[in-house]
Backbone as numpy.savetxt, mean C-alpha at the origin, in Angstrom:
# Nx Ny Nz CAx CAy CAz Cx Cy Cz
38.29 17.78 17.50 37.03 18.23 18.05 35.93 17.27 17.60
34.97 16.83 18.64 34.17 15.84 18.32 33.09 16.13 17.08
32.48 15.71 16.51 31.18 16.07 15.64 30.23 16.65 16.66
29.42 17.29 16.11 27.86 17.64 16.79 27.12 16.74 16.41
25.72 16.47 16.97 25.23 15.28 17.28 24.90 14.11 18.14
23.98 13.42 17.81 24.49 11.97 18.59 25.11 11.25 18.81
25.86 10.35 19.61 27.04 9.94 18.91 26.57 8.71 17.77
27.60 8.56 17.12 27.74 7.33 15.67 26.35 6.55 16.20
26.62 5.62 16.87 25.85 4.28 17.18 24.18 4.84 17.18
23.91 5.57 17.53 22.40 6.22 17.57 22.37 6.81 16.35
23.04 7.04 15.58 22.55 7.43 14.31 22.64 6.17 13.48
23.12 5.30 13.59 23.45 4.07 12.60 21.79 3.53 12.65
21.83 3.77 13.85 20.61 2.65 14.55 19.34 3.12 13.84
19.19 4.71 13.98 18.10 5.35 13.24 17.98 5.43 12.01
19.06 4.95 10.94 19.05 4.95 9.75 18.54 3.46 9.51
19.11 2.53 10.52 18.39 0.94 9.99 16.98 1.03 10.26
16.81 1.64 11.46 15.04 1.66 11.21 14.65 2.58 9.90
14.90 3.54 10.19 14.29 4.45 8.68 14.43 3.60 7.59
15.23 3.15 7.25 15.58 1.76 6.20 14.55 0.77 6.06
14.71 -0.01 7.43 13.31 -0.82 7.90 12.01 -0.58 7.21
11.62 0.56 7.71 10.55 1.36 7.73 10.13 1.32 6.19
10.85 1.97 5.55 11.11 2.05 3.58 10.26 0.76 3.43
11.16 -0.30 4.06 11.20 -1.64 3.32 9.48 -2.03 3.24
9.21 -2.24 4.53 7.99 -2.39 5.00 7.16 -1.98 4.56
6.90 -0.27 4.24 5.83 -0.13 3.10 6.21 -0.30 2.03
6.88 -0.78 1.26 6.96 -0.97 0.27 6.46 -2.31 -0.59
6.59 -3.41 0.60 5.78 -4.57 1.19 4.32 -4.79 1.41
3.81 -3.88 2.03 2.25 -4.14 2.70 2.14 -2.61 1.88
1.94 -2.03 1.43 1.29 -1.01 0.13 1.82 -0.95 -0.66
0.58 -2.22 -1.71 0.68 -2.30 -2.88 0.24 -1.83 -3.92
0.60 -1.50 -5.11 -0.48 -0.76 -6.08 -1.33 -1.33 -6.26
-2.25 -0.49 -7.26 -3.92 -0.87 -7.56 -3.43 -2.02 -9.01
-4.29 -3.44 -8.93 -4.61 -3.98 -9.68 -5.66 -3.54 -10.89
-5.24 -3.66 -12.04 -6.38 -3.12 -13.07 -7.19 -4.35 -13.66
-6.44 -5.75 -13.21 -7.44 -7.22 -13.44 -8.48 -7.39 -12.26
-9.13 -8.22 -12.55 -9.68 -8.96 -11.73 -8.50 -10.40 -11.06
-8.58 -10.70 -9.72 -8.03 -12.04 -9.83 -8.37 -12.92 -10.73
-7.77 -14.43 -9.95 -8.39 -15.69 -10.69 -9.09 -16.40 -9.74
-8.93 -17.17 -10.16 -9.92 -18.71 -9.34 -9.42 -18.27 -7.43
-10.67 -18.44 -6.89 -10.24 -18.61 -5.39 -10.45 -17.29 -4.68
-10.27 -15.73 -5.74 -10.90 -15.12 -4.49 -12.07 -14.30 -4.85
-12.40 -13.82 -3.82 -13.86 -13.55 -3.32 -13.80 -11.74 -3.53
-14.67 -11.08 -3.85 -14.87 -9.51 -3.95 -15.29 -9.55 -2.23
-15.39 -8.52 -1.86 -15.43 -8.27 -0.01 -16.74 -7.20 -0.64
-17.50 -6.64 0.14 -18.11 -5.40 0.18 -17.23 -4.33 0.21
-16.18 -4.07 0.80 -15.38 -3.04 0.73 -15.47 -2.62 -0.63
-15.47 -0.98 -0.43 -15.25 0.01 -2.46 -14.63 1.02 -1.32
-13.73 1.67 -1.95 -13.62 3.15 -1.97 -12.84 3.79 -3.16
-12.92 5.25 -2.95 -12.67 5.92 -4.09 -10.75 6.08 -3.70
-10.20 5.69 -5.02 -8.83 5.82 -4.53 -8.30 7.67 -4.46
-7.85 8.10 -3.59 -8.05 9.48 -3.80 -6.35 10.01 -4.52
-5.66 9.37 -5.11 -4.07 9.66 -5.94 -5.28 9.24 -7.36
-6.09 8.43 -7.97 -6.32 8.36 -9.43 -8.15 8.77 -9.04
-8.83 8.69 -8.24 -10.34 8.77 -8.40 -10.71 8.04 -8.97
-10.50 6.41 -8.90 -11.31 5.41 -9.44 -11.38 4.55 -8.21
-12.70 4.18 -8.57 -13.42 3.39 -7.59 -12.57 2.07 -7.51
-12.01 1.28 -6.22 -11.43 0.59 -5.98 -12.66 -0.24 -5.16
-12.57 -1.89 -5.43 -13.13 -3.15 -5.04 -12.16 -3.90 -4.76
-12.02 -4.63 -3.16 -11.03 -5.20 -2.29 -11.33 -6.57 -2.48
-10.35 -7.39 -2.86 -11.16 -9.10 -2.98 -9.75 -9.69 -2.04
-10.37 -10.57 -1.63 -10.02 -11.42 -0.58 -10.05 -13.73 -1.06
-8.83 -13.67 -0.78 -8.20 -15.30 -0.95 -8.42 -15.83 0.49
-9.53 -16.49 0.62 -9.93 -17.42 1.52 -8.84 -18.28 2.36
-8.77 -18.83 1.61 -7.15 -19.70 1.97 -5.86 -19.32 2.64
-5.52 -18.22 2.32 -4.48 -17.53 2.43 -4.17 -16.16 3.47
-5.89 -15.58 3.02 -6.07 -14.35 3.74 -5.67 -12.86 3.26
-5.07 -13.07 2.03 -4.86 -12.28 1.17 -5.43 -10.98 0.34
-5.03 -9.70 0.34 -6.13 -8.88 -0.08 -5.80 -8.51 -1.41
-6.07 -8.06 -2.31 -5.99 -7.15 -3.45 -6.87 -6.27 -3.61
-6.36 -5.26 -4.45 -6.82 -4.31 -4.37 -7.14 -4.16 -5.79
-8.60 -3.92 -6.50 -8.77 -4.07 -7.79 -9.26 -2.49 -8.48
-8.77 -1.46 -9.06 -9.36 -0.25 -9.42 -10.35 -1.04 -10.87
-11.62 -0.08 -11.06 -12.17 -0.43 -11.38 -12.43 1.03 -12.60
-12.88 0.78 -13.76 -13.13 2.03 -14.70 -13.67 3.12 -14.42
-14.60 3.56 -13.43 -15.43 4.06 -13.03 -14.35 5.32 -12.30
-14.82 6.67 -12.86 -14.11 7.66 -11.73 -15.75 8.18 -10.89
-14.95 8.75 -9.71 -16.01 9.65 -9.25 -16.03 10.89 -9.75
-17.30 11.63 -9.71 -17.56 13.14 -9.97 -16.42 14.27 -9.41
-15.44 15.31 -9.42 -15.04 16.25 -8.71 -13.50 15.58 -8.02
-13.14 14.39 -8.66 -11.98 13.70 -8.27 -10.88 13.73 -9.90
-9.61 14.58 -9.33 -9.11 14.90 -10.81 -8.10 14.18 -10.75
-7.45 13.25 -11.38 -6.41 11.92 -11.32 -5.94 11.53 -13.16
């Protein structure tokens, strides 16, 4: 008697993307830096409040490259518990 389900091949397929998927953020969201960079990049205007710790986060940017980081900074906000 067959399985219930899709057959095999559509489930293989949906597990390499779900897989994929993993990989990818794991890639492009990165944790919060507690340094400053070095030589070469630039602070952006961008701040926001990180809302998993409530510290104010400052985004700096590598000219060259195009590169972002993400820098948490000492500072919590008021009513943010982390």
């Amino acid at each position: 008697m067959p399985a219930a389900g899709p057959p095999r091949p559509f489930r293989s397929r949906y597990g390499g993307i779900f897989a994929g998927g993993v990989l990818i953020e794991r890639w492009r969201y990165r944790t919060l830096s507690d340094g400053r960079p070095g030589r070469g990049w630039q602070a952006t205007p961008e701040r926001f409040v990180d809302p998993e710790t409530g510290r104010l986060v400052t985004v700096f940017l590598n000219p060259a490259t195009g590169e972002r980081r993400y820098v948490a900074g000492d500072e919590r906000r008021p009513g943010i518990q982390g």
